[in-house]
FINULO-818781 format. One record per residue (C-alpha): residue number from 1; y negated, z negated, x negated. Coordinates in Angstrom, 3 decimals. Layout:
<atoms>
> n, c2, c3, c1
> NUM, Y, Z, X
...
</atoms>
This chain:
<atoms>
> n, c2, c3, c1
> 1, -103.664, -85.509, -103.380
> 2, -105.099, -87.347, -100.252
> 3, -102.185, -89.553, -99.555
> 4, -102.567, -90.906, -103.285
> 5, -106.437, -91.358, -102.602
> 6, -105.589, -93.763, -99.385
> 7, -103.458, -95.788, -101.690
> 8, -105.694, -96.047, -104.405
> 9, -108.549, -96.515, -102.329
> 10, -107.132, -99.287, -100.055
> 11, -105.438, -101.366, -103.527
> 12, -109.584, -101.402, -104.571
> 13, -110.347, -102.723, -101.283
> 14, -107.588, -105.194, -101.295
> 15, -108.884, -106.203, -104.843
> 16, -112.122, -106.579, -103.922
> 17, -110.669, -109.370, -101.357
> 18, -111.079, -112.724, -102.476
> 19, -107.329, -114.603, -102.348
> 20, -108.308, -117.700, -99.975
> 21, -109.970, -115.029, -98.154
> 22, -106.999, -112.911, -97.097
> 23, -105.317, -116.615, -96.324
> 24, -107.719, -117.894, -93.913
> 25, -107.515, -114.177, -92.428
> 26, -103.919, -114.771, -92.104
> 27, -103.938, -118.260, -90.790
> 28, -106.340, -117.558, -88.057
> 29, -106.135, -113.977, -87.229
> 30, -103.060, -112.791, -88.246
> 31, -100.966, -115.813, -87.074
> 32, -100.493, -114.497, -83.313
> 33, -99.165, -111.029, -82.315
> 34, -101.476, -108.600, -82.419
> 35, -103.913, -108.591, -78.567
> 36, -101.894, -106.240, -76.713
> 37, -98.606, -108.473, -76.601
> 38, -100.557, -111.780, -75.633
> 39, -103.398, -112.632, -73.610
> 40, -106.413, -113.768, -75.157
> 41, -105.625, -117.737, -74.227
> 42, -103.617, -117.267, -77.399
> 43, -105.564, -117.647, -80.002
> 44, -105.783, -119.411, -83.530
> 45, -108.579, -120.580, -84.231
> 46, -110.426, -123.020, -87.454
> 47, -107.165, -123.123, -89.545
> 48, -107.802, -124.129, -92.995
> 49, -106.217, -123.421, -95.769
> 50, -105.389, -126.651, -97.436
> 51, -105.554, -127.566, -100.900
> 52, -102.096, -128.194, -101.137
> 53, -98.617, -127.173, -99.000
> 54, -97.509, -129.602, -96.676
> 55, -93.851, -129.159, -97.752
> 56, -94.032, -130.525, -101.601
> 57, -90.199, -130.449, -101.640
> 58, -87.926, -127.205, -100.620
> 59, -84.817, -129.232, -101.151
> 60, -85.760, -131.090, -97.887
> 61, -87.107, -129.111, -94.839
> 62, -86.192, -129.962, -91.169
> 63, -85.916, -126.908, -89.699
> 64, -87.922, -125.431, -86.721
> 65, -87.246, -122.525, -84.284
> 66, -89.469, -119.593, -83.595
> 67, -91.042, -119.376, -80.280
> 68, -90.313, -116.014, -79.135
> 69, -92.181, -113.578, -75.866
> 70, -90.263, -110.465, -75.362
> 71, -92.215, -107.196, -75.034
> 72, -91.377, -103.917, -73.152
> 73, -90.814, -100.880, -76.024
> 74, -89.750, -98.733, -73.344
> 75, -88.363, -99.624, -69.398
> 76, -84.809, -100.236, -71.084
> 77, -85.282, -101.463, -74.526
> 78, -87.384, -104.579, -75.691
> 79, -89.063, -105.807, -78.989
> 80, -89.032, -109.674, -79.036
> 81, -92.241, -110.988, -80.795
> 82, -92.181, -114.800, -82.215
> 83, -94.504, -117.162, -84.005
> 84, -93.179, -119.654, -86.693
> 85, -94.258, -123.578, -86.451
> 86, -97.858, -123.833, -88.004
> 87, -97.305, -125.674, -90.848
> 88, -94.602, -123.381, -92.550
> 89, -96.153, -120.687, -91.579
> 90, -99.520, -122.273, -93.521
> 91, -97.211, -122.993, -96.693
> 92, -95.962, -119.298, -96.680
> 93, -99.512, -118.237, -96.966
> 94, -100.648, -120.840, -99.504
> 95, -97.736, -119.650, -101.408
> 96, -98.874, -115.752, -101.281
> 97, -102.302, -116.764, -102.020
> 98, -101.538, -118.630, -105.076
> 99, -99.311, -115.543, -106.183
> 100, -101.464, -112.832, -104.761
> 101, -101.820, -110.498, -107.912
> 102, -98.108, -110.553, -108.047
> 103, -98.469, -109.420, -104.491
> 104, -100.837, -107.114, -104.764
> 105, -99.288, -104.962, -107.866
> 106, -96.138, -104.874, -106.426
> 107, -97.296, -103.240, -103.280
> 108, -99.623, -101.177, -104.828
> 109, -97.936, -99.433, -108.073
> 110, -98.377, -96.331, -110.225
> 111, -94.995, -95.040, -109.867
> 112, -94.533, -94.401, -106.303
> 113, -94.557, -91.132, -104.882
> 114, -94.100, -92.443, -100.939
> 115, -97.656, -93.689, -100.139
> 116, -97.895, -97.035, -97.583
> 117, -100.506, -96.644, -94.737
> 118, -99.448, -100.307, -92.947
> 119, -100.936, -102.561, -95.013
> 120, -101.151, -105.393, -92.169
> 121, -104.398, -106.846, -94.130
> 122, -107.278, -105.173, -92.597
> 123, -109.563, -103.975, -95.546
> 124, -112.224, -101.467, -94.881
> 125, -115.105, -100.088, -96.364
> 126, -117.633, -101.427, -93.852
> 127, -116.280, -104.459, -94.313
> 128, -116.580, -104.427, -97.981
> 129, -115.611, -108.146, -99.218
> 130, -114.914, -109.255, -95.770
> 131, -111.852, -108.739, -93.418
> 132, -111.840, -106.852, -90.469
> 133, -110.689, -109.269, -87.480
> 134, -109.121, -106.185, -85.799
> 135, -105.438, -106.404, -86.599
> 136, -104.444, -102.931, -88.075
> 137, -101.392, -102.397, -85.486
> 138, -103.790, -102.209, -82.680
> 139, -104.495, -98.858, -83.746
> 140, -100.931, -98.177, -84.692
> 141, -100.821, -94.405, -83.333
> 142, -104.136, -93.825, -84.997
> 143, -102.703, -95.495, -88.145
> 144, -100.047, -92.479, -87.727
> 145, -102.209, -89.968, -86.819
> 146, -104.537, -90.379, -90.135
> 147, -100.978, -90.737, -92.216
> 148, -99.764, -87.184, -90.366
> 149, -103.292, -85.532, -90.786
> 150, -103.668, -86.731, -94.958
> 151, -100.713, -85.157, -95.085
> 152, -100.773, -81.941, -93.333
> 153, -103.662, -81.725, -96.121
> 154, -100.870, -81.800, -98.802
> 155, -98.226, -80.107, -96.787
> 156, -99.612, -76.764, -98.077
> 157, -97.653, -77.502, -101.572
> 158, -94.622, -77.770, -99.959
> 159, -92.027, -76.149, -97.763
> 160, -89.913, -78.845, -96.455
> 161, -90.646, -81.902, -94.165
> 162, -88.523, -84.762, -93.874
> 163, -88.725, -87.603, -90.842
> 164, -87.139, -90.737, -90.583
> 165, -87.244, -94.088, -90.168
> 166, -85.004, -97.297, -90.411
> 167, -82.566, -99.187, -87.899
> 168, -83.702, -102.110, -85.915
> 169, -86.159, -102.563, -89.123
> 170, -87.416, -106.431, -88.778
> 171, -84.119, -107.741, -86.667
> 172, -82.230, -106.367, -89.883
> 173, -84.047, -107.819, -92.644
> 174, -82.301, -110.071, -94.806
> 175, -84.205, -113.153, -96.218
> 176, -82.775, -113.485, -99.571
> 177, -83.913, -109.737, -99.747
> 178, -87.523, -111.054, -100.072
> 179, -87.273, -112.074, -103.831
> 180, -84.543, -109.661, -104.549
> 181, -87.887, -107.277, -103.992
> 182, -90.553, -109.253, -105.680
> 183, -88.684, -110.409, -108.576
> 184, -84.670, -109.292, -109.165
> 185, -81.454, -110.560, -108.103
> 186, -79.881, -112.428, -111.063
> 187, -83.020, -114.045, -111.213
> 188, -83.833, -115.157, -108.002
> 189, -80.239, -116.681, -107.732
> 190, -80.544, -118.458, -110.677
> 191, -84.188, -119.929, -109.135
> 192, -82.780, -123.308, -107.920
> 193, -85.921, -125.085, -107.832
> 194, -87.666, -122.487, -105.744
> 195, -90.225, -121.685, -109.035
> 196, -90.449, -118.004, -108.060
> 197, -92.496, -116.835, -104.917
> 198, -89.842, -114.832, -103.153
> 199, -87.402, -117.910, -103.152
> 200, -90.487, -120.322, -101.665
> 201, -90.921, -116.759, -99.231
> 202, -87.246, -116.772, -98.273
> 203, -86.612, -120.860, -97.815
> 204, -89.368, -121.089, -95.099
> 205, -88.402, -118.483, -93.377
> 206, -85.389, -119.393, -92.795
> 207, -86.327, -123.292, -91.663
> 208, -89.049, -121.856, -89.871
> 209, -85.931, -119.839, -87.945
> 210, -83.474, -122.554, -87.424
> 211, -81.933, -121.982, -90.666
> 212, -80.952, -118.567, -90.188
> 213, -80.976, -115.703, -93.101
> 214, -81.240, -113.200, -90.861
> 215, -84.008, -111.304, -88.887
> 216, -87.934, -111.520, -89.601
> 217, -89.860, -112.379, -86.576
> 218, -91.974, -109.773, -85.622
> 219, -95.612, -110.528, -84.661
> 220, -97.738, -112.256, -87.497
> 221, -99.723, -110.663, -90.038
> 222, -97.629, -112.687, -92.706
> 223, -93.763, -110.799, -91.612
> 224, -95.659, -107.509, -91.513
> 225, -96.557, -108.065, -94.867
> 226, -93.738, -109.383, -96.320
> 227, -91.717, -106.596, -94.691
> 228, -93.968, -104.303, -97.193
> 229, -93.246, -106.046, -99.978
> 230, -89.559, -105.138, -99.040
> 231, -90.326, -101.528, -98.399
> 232, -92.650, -100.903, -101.608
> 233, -89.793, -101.874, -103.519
> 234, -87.751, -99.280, -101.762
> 235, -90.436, -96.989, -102.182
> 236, -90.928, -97.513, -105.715
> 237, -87.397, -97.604, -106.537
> 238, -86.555, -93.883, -104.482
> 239, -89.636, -92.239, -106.636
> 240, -88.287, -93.329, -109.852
> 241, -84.639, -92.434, -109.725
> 242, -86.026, -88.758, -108.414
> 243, -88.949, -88.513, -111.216
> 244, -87.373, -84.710, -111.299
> 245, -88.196, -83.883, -107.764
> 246, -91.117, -82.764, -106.601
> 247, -91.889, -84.733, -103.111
> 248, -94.404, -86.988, -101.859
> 249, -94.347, -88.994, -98.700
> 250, -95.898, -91.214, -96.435
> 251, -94.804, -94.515, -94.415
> 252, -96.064, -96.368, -91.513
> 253, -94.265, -99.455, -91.330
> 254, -90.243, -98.367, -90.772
> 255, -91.249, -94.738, -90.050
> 256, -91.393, -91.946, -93.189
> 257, -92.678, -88.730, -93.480
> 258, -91.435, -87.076, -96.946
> 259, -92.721, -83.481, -98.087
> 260, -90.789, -81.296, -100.440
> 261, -89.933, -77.977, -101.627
> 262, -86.193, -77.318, -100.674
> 263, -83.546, -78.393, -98.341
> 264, -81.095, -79.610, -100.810
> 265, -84.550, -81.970, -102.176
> 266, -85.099, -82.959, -98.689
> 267, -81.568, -84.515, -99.020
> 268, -81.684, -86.267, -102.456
> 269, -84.964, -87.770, -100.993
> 270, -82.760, -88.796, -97.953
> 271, -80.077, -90.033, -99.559
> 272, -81.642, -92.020, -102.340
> 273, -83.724, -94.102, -99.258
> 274, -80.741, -94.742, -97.464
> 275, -79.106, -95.865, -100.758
> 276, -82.066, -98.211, -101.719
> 277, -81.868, -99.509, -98.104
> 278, -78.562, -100.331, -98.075
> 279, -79.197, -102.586, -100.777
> 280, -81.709, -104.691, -98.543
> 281, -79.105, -104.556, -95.591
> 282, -81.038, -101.783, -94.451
> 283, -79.789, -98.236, -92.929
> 284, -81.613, -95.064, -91.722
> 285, -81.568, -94.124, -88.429
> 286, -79.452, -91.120, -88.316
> 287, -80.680, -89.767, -84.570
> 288, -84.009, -90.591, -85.539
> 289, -84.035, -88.047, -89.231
> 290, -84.631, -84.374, -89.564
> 291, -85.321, -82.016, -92.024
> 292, -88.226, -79.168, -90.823
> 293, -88.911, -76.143, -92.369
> 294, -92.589, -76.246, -92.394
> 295, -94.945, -75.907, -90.427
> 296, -92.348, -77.584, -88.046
> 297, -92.523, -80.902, -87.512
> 298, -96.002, -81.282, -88.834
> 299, -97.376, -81.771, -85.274
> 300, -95.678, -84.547, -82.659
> 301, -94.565, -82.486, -79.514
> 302, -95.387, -84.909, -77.125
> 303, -99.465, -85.014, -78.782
> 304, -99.080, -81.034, -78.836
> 305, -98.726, -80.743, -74.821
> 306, -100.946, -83.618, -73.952
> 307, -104.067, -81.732, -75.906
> 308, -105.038, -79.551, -73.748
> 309, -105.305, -82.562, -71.255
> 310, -106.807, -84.958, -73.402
> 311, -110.280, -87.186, -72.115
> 312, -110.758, -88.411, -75.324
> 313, -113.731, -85.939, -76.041
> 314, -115.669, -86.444, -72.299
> 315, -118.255, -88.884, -72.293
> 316, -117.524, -89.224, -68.313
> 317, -115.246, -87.442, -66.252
> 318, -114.933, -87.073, -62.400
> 319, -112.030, -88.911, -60.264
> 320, -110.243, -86.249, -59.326
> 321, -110.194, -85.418, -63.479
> 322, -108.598, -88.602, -64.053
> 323, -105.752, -88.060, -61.454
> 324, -105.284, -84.633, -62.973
> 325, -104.432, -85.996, -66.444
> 326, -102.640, -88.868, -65.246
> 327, -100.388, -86.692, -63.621
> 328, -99.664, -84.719, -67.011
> 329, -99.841, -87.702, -69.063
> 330, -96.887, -89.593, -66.745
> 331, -95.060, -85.383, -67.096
> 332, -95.178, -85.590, -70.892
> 333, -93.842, -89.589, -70.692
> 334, -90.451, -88.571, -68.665
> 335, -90.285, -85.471, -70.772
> 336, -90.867, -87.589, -74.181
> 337, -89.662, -91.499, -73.181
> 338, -90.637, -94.035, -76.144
> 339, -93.627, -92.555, -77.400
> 340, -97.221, -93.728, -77.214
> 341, -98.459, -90.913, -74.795
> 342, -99.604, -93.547, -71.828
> 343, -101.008, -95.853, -74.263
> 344, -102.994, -92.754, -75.472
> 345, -103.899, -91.840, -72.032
> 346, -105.307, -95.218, -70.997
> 347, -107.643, -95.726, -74.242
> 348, -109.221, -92.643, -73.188
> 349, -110.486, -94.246, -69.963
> 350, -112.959, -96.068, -71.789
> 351, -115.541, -96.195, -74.112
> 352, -118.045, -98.911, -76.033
> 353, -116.536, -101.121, -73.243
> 354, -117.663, -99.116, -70.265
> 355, -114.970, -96.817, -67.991
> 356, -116.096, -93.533, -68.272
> 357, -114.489, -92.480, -64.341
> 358, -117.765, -91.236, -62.009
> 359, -116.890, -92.348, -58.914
> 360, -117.854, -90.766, -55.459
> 361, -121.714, -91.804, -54.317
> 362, -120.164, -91.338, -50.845
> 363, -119.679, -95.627, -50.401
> 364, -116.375, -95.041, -47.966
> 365, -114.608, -92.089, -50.635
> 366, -115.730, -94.280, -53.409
> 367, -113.478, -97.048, -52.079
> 368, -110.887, -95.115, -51.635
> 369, -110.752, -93.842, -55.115
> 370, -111.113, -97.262, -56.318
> 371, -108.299, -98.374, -54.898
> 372, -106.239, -95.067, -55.856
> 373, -107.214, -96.020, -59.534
> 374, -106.081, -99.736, -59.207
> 375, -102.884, -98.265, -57.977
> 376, -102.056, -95.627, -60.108
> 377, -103.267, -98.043, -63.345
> 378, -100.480, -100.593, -61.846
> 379, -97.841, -97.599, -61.570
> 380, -98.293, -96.083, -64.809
> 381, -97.944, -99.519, -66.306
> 382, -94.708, -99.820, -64.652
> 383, -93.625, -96.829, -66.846
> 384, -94.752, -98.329, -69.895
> 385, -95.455, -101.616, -69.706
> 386, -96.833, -102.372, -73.043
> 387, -100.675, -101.090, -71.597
> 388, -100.221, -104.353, -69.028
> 389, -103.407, -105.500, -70.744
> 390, -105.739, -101.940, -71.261
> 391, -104.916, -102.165, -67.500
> 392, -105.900, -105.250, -66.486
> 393, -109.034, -104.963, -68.719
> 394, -110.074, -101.689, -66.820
> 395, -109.412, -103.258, -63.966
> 396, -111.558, -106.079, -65.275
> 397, -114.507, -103.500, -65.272
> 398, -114.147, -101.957, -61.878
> 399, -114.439, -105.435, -60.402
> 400, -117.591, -106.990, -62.686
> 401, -119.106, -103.268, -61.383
> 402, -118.367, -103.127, -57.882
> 403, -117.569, -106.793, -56.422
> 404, -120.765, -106.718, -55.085
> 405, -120.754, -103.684, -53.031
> 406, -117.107, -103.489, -52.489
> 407, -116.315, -106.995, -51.737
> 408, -112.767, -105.964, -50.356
> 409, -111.339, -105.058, -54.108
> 410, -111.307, -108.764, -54.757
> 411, -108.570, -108.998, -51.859
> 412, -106.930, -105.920, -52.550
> 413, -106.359, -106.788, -56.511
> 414, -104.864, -110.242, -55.290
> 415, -102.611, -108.249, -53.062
> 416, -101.648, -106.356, -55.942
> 417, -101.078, -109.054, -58.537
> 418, -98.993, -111.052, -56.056
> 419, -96.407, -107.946, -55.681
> 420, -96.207, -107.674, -59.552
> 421, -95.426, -111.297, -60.156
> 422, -92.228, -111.098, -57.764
> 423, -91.713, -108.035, -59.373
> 424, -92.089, -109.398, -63.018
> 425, -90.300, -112.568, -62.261
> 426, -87.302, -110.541, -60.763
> 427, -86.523, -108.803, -63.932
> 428, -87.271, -111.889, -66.284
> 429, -90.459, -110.204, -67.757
> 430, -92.083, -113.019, -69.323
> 431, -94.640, -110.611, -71.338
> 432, -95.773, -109.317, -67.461
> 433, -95.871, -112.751, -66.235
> 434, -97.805, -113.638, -68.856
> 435, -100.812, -111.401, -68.470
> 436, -101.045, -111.623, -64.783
> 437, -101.142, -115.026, -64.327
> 438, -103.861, -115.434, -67.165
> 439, -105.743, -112.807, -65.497
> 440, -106.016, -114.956, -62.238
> 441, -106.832, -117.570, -64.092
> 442, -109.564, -115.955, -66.375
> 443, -111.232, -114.368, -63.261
> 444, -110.494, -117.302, -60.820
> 445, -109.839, -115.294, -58.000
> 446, -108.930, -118.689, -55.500
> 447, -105.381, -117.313, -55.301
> 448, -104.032, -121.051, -56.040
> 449, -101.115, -121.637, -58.164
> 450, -99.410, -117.717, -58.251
> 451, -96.674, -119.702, -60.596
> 452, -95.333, -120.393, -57.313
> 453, -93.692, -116.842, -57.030
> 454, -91.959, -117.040, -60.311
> 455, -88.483, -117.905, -59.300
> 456, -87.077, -116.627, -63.158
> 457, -85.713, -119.737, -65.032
> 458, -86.037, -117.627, -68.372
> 459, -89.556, -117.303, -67.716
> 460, -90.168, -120.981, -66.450
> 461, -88.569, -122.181, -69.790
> 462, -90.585, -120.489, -71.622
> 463, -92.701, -122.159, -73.924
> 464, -95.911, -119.738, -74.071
> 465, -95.452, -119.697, -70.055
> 466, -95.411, -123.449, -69.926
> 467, -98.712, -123.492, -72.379
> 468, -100.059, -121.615, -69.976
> 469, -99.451, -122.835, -66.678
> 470, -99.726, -126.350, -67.513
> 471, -101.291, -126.267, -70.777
> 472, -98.160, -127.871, -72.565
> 473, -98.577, -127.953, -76.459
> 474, -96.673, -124.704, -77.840
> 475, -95.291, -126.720, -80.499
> 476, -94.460, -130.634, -80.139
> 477, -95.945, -131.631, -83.198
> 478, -98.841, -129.213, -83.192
> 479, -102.277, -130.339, -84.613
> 480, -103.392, -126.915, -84.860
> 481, -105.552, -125.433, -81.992
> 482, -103.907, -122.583, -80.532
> 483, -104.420, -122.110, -76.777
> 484, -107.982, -122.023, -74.781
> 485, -107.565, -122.262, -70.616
> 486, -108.217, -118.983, -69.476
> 487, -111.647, -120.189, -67.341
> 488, -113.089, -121.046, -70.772
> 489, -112.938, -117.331, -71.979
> 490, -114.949, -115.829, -68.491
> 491, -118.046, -114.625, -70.422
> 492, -116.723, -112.174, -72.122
> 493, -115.184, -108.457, -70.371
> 494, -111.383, -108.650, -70.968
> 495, -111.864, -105.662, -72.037
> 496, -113.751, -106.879, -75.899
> 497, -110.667, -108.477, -76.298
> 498, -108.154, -105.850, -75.067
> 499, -109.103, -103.097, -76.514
> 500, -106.267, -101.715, -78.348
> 501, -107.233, -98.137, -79.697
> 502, -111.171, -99.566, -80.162
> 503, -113.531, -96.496, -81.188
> 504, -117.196, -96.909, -82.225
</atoms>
């Protein structure tokens, strides 16, 4: 079964892994969002992982709060990413690194029968006893592609296919849930003293969040993985009490995708998650599950129109190829709002770092299409705002390219950027603001202080804003190095660090 060959194959990466390994991973390149939500000024960077925790006693934390950007899931609804004060965030690791066989067994376990492809810890064969610094979630509609097409390969068994996925997942999460999963209830509450892993998990968590129990901040490496050790115990739980039934599933984070043979399986399966869930504080999304009779539902409708449009296979295509696919790409998007079509559409512009548009020879019609690109880049990521950096690191290209003989784009970008700040700033879109006023920066284009046209008092309180504009520690207290000024970072294309859906 290939979804059981993932799992077993990724739990023999994993243990291949070295412990203080996957802790300076996490400490360094898993502490920030992953690079799509951020620009690259954000960046941790020489964190150690020190001998001992810096909190020796549990009983007596000060607590901090999480420093939080918001981040567009669609033009009504948005996702609000934080990052936890350094040093509990370091004794959270140091805690899962001393424990990590506990970790690793419980997330990887012979009884399951609903197969995890989100392990946040990027472990790959090329790799072998090293860690990928690519954060798995860049790729995160890959990561569900592969899960969909391992298990189309399986689907053949079955006759059923069952698709859900869970209610405001991380925002939900409980903290006392944490050892609840990793060890058991009666236990953990009788844990005092903070001996077991899931109570040291669960106490710094919620100092690290102003004392509250509920909610994991969403971002870091570290609450993407303890948000699987959560699930796997849902997982494993599910499979056992339905040892009868024949199903086996897949999950990418909070989404499933559950094969079986009847409809009245299809809803055991259903209701023993939900049931499992609701232990954790957790509930299926009802709008979000359905039951196809297969093949239905193997194949995302949205994916299924955009095919025949696709750029992904053309090592180059012509302008006027580009606008044609745009055009469908932005048809399927109102026709299918909230999925990953644009962010699809805009990976496929490039390619080993080079944009794969051929622009006119003609100098005056290659302008003009130029310009017609920068705009229509800008407009489709004011339908989905999420590609703001794919854009700006295409964008990034067209100028290194063609400064030189097009000296006007310089102007004509500025013009643009200015527009999108007022814009930004008049709907409170610190995660917009963000980008384009690093991007400035990073490219010095002599537009002076553009902070002058944000007017938004939630964005001019806001502490990654203030880091950035006038390179204000992030945290008070903060030893840690965690911001570089955006001239520093000028040798390298945006685009190396950008690139979301990277393909070699």
């Amino acid at each position: 079964m290939l979804v059981r060959e993932h799992y077993l194959e990724t739990k023999k990466l994993l243990n291949n892994i070295k412990p203080r390994v996957v802790g300076r991973w996490l400490l360094n390149d898993g502490y920030f969002p992953e690079e799509y939500v951020l620009p690259p000024s954000f960046k941790a960077g020489g964190i150690k992982l020190n001998r001992e925790p810096y909190f020796d006693n549990l009983n007596n934390l000060k607590e901090k709060e999480i420093v939080n950007v918001s981040y567009p899931k669609t033009s009504l609804t948005h996702r609000i990413f934080g990052i936890q004060h350094p040093k509990f965030y370091h004794d959270m690791v140091y805690w899962l690194v001393k424990d990590w066989q506990l970790v690793v067994n419980h997330l990887f376990n012979d009884e399951t029968k609903i197969f995890t492809y989100s392990l946040p810890i990027p472990v790959t064969k090329t790799e072998g006893l090293s860690l990928s610094p690519i954060r798995s979630g860049r790729m995160i509609y890959e990561w569900i592609e592969m899960a969909e097409r391992d298990l189309i390969v399986d689907a053949v068994n079955y006759s059923y296919l069952v698709r859900t996925d869970i209610t405001n997942f991380y925002a939900s999460i409980y903290t006392h849930s944490i050892p609840w999963a990793l060890h058991d209830k009666n236990m953990s509450r009788n844990d005092k003293e903070y001996t077991l892993l899931g109570n040291k998990l669960d106490r710094l968590l919620q100092y690290s969040n102003d004392k509250k129990t509920n909610g994991l901040s969403v971002g870091s490496a570290l609450s993407d993985l303890i948000a699987e050790i959560i699930l796997a115990k849902v997982d494993r739980d599910v499979s056992l009490k339905l040892k009868d039934i024949d199903f086996v599933g897949v999950r990418f984070k909070d989404d499933y995708r559950i094969l079986c043979n009847s409809e009245s399986d299809a809803k055991k399966v259903l209701k023993n998650i939900s049931d499992e869930l609701n232990k954790y504080n957790l509930n299926i999304n009802e709008s979000k599950t359905k039951i196809n009779k297969l093949p239905n539902g193997l194949y995302r409708e949205h994916s299924k129109k955009y095919y025949p449009y696709s750029l992904s296979g053309a090592e180059s295509f012509s302008f006027r190829e580009f606008e044609q696919a745009a055009l469908k790409a932005l048809d399927i998007h109102y026709e299918y709002p909230g999925t990953s079509i644009l962010n699809k559409f805009i990976s496929e512009l490039t390619k080993k770092d080079r944009l794969k548009i051929i622009f006119s020879k003609d100098k005056a019609k290659q302008l003009k299409e130029i310009k017609k690109l920068i705009s229509l880049l800008f407009m489709i990521k004011r339908e989905s705002e999420k590609v703001m950096g794919n854009v700006l690191a295409i964008i990034d290209l067209i100028f290194l390219e063609h400064k030189k003989s097009h000296s006007e784009i310089k102007d004509f970008i500025k013009g643009i950027i200015i527009d999108d700040v007022k814009r930004s700033s008049a709907k409170d879109s610190v995660f917009d603001v963000l980008w384009l006023v690093f991007f400035t920066k990073f490219r010095q284009f002599g537009m002076g202080d553009v902070s002058k046209y944000v007017d938004s008092v939630l964005i001019n309180g806001n502490k990654f804003y203030q880091c950035l504009v006038n390179n204000k520690p992030i945290f008070i207290d903060d030893k840690y190095t965690l911001f570089k000024k955006p001239k520093d970072l000028n040798e390298i294309m945006l685009i190396e660090y950008v690139d979301l859906f990277k393909r070699d």
